[in-house]
C-alpha positions as CSV (number, residue, x, y, z in Angstrom):
1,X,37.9,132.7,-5.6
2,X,37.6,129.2,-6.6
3,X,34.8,130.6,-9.7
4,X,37.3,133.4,-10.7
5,X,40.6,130.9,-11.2
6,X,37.9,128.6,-13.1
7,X,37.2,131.8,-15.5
8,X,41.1,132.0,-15.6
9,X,41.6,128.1,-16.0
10,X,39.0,128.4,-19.3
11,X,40.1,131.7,-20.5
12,X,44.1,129.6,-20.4
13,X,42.7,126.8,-21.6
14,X,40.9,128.2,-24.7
15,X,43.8,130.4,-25.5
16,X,46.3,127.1,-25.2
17,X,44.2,125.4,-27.8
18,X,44.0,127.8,-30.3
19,X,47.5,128.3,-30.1
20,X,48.3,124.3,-30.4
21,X,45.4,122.8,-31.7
22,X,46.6,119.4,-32.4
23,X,49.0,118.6,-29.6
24,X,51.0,115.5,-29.7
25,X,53.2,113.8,-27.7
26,X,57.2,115.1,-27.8
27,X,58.8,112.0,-27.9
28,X,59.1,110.4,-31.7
29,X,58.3,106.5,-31.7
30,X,56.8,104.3,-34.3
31,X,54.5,102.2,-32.3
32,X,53.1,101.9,-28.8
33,X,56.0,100.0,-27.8
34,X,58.6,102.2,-28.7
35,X,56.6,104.7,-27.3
36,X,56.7,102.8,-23.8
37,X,60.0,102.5,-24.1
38,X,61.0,105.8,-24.5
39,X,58.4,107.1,-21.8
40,X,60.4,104.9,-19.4
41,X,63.8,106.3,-20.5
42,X,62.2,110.0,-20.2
43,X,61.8,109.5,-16.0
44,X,64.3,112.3,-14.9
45,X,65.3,113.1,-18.5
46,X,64.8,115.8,-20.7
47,X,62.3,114.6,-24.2
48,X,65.5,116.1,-26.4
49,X,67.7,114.0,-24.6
50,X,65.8,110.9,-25.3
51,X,65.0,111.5,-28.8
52,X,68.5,111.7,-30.0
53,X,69.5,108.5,-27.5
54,X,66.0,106.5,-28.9
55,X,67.2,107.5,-32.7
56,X,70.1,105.1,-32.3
57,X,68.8,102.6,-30.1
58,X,65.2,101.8,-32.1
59,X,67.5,101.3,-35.0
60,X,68.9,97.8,-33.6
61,X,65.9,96.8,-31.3
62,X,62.2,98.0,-31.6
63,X,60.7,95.1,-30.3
64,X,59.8,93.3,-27.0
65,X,61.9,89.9,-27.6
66,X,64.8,92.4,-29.8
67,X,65.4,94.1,-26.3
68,X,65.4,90.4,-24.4
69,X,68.0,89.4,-26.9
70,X,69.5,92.8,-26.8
71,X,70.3,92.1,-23.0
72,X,70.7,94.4,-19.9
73,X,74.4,95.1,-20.4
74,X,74.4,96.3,-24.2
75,X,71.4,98.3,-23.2
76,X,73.1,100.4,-20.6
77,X,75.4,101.3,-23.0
78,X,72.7,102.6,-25.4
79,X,71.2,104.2,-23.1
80,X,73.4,105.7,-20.7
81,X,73.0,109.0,-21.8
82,X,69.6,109.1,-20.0
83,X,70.7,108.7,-16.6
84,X,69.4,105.6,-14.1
85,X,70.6,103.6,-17.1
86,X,70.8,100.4,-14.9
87,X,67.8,100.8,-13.5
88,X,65.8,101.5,-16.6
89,X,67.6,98.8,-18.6
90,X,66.5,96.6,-15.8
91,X,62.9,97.8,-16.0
92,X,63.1,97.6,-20.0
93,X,64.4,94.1,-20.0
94,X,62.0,93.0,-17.4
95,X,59.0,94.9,-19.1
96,X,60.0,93.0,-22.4
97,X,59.6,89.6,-20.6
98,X,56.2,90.4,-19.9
99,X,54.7,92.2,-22.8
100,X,56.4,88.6,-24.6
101,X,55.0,86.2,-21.8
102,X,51.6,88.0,-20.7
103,X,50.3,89.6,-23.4
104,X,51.9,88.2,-26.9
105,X,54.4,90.6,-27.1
106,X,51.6,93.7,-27.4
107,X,51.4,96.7,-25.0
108,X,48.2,96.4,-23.0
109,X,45.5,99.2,-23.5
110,X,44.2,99.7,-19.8
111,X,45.7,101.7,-17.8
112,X,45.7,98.5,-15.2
113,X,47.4,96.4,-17.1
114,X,49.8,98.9,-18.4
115,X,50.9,99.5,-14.6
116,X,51.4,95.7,-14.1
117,X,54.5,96.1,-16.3
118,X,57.9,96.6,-14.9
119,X,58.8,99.9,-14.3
120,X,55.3,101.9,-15.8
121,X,54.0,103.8,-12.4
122,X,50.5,105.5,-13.2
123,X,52.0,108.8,-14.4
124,X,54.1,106.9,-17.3
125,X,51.1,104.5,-18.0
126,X,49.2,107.8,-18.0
127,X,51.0,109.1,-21.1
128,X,50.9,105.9,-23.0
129,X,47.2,105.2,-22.3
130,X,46.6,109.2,-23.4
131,X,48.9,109.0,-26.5
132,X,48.8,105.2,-27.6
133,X,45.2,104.5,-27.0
134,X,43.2,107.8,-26.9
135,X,42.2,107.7,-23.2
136,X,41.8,110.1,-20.6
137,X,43.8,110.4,-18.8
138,X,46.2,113.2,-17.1
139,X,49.9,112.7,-16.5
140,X,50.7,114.1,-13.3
141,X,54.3,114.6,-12.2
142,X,56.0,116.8,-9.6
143,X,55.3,120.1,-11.9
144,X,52.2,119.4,-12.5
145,X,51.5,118.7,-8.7
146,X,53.0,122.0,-7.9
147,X,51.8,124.7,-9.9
148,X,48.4,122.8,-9.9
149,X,47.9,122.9,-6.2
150,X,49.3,126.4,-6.1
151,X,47.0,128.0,-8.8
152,X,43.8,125.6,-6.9
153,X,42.9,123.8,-9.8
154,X,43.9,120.7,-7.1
155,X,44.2,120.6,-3.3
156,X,45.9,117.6,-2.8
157,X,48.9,115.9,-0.7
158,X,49.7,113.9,-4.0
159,X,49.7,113.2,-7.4
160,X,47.2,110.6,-7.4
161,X,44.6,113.1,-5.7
162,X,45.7,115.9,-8.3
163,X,45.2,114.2,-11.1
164,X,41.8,112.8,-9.6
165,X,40.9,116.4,-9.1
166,X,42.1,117.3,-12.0
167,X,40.1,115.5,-14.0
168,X,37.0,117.1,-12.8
169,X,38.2,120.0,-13.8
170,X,39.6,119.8,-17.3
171,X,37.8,119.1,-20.2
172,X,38.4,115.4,-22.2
């Protein structure tokens, strides 16, 4: 079973590939910060959604110490539309501080560092390191988790173990 779904996994894969052979991240940013930024916003949002709320918002602050000065409340307003608003202005503000105080006000490039950063867990350090940096890496969320495990590409209890498995699996 496990050789057949590999056959299926590689017959999927090459057909994906032809049909989008230079994929690219669905958020639009102009540097690795905004693109942090708006990976953060995109928790539990949909990529439209914070497209049209990150057009606005990039227009009055598109830097680390321009969202320290922008401040928490004025942040929640421009980004309410994401949802969690308070707690990803929070993160925002709070990941600003550090990318200013820890690392001269430039993203990080490992995926360790990245996750240091207020409110970047592995799957959204995950995407930045992919997109930003060129790395491998594979963003596993509760989708990904799912149909994953159920196809048996993974068998895993989580998403660190699928995308561990997963990366055996895939090609770079």
């Amino acid at each position: 079973l496990r050789g057949f779904l590999m056959e299926l996994f590689d017959k999927t894969y090459s057909y994906l590939r032809n049909l989008f052979p230079n994929p690219k991240c669905e958020l639009n940013f102009n540097s690795n910060f905004e693109l942090l930024v708006a990976v953060i916003l995109s928790a539990q949002c949909t990529d439209k959604r914070v497209n049209e709320c990150t057009a606005s918002l990039f227009k009055i602050a598109n830097t680390p110490l321009d969202f320290v000065n922008l401040g928490t409340k004025e942040l929640e307003k421009q980004i309410y539309s994401c949802g969690f608003y308070h707690n990803k202005a929070k993160n925002i503000i709070n990941m600003s501080k550090q990318l200013l105080n820890d690392y001269n006000g430039e993203v990080p490039s490992s995926l360790e560092e990245l996750q240091k950063l207020s409110g970047v867990g592995r799957k959204t350090a995950n995407v930045v390191y992919a997109t930003a940096f060129n790395g491998d890496a594979i963003a596993v969320d509760t989708h990904v988790f799912r149909v994953s495990n159920r196809l048996g590409l993974a068998n895993a209890k989580n998403v660190e173990l699928t995308e561990k498995q997963l990366m055996k699996v895939v090609p770079k």
